[in-house]
C-alpha positions as CSV (number, residue, x, y, z in Angstrom):
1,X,5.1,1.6,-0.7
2,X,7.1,1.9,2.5
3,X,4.1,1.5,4.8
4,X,3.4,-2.5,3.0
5,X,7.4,-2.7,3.4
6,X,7.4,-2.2,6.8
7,X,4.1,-4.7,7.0
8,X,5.3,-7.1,4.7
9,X,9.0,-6.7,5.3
10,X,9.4,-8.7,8.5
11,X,6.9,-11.7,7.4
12,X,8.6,-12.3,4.3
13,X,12.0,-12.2,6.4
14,X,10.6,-14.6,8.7
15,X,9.4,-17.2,6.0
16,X,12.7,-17.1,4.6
17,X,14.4,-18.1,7.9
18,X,11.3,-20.1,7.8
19,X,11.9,-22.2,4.5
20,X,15.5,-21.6,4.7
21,X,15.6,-24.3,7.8
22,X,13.4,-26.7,6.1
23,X,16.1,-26.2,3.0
24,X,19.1,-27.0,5.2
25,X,17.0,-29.8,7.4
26,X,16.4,-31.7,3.8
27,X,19.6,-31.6,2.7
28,X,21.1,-32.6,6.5
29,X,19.1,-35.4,6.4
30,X,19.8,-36.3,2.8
31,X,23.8,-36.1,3.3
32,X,23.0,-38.4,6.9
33,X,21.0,-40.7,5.5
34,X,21.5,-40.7,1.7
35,X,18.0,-41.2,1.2
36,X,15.5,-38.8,-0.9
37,X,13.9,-35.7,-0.5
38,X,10.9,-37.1,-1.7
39,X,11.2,-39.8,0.9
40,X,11.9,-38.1,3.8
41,X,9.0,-35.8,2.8
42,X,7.0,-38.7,2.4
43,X,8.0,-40.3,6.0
44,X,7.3,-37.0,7.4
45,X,3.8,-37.1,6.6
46,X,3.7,-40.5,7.6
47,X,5.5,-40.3,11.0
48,X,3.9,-37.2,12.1
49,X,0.5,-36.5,10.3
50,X,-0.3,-33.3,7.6
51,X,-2.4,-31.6,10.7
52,X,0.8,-31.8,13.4
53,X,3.2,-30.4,10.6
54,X,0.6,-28.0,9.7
55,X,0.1,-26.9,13.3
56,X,3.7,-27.3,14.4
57,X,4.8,-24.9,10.9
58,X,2.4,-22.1,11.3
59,X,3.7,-21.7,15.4
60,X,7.6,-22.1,14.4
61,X,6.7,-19.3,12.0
62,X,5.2,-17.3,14.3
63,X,7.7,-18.1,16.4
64,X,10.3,-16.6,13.9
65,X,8.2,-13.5,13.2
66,X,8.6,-12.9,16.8
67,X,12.5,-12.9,16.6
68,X,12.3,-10.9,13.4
69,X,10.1,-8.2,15.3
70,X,12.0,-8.1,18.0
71,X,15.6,-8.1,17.0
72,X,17.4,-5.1,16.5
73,X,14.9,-3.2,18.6
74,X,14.6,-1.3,21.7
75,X,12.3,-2.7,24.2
76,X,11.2,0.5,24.5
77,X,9.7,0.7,21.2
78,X,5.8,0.0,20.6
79,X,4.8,-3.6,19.9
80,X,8.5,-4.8,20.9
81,X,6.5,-6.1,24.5
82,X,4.2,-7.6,22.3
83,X,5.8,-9.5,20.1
84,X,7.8,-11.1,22.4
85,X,5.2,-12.3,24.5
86,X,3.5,-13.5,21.4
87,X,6.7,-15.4,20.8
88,X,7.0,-17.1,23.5
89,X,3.6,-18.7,23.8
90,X,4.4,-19.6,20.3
91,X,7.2,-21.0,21.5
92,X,5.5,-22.8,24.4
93,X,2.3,-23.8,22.1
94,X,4.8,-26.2,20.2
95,X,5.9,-28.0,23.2
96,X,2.1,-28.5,24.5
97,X,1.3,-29.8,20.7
98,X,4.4,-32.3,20.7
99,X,3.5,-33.4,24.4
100,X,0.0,-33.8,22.9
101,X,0.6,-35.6,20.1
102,X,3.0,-37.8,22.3
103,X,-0.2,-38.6,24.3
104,X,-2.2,-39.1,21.3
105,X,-0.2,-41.4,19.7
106,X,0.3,-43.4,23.3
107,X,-3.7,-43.4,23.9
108,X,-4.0,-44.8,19.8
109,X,-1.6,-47.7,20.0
110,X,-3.3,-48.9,23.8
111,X,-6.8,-48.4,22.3
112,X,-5.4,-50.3,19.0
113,X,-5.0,-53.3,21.6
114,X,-9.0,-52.8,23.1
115,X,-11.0,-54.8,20.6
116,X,-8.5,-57.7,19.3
117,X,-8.0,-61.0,20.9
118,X,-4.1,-61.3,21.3
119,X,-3.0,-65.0,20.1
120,X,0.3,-65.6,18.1
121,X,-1.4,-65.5,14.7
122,X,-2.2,-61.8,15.3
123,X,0.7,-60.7,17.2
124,X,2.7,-59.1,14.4
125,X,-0.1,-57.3,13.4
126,X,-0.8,-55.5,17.3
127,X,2.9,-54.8,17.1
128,X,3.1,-53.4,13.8
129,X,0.4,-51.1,14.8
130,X,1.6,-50.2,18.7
131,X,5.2,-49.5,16.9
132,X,3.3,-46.7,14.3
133,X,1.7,-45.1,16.7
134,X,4.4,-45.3,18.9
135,X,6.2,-44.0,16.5
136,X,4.7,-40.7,15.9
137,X,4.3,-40.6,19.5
138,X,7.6,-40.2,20.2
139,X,9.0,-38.4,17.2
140,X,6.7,-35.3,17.9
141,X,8.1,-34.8,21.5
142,X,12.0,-35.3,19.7
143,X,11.1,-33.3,17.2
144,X,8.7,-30.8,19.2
145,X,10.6,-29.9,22.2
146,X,14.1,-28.9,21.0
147,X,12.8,-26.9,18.3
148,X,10.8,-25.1,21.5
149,X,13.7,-24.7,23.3
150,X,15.7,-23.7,20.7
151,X,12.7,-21.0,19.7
152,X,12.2,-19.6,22.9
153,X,16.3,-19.4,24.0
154,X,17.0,-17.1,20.6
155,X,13.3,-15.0,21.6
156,X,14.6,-14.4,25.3
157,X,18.4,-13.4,24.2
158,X,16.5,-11.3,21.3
159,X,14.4,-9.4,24.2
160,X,17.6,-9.1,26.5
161,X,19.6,-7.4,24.0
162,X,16.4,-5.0,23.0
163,X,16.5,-3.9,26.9
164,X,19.9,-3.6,27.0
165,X,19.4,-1.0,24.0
166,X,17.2,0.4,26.2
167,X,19.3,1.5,28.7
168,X,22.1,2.1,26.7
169,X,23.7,5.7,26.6
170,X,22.7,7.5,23.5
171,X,26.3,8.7,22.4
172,X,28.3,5.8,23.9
173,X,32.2,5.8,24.0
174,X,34.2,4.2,22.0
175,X,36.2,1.1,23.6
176,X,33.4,0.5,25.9
């Protein structure tokens, strides 16, 4: 029972931080905005796309697992090295996916503009569409690259206090 513990342990920890941010990111946006959950849920899919939140979920939680596994740790222990490393390309994978998505959604909106004759009875139309795909354009990269950041700056001050346990004297004094 200790052994699927100590396998299960840390993922279930991790969702929980997981779900937990999505929990206080509804209701922040909620008490900003005094629109619905089911709205903002809704927009989310809209904005960004089931496959970018699907992508963009499963790194952040990887992400987190990383933190999980290597908080509290030595660096000297096995799989510390690894999990931080795995971390931080997690980490880095999200900012390449927002910066992708960015570029997506900018190549979209010019090809949009490719095959339609541009006269003022269709003008609202090209701009309703530029401004969608525009739109998810940009909200991945304000969306992707803090959360990055914020993931990677908590992993590298995770694996600085794991080598600082390291070389830490095994009895240390108190006061020190």
């Amino acid at each position: 029972m200790s052994a699927l513990l100590s396998i299960t342990g840390p993922g279930s920890r991790a969702l929980s931080y997981l779900l937990g941010s999505v929990v206080l990111g509804l209701a922040v946006g909620v008490a900003l905005t005094e629109i619905q959950i089911g709205d903002i849920i809704q927009w989310s899919d809209k904005i960004f796309g089931g496959l970018f939140l699907a992508v963009f979920s499963g790194l952040v939680y990887v992400s987190i697992l990383a933190i999980v596994r290597v908080s509290g740790r030595a660096i000297t222990e096995p799989g510390v090295r690894t999990w931080f490393e795995a971390g931080v390309q997690s980490a880095n994978a999200i900012a390449t996916l927002a910066l992708t998505y960015t570029l997506l959604g900018i190549s979209l909106g010019i090809g949009s503009l490719a095959g339609q004759d541009l006269n003022p009875s269709t003008v609202s139309g090209i701009i309703r569409s530029l401004t969608e795909n525009f739109s998810m354009a940009f909200m991945t990269t304000v969306v992707g690259l803090p959360v990055s950041t914020v993931l990677r700056a908590i992993l590298l001050v995770s694996h600085s206090r794991a080598e600082e346990r390291a070389n830490a004297p095994l009895s240390p004094l108190a006061g020190e």
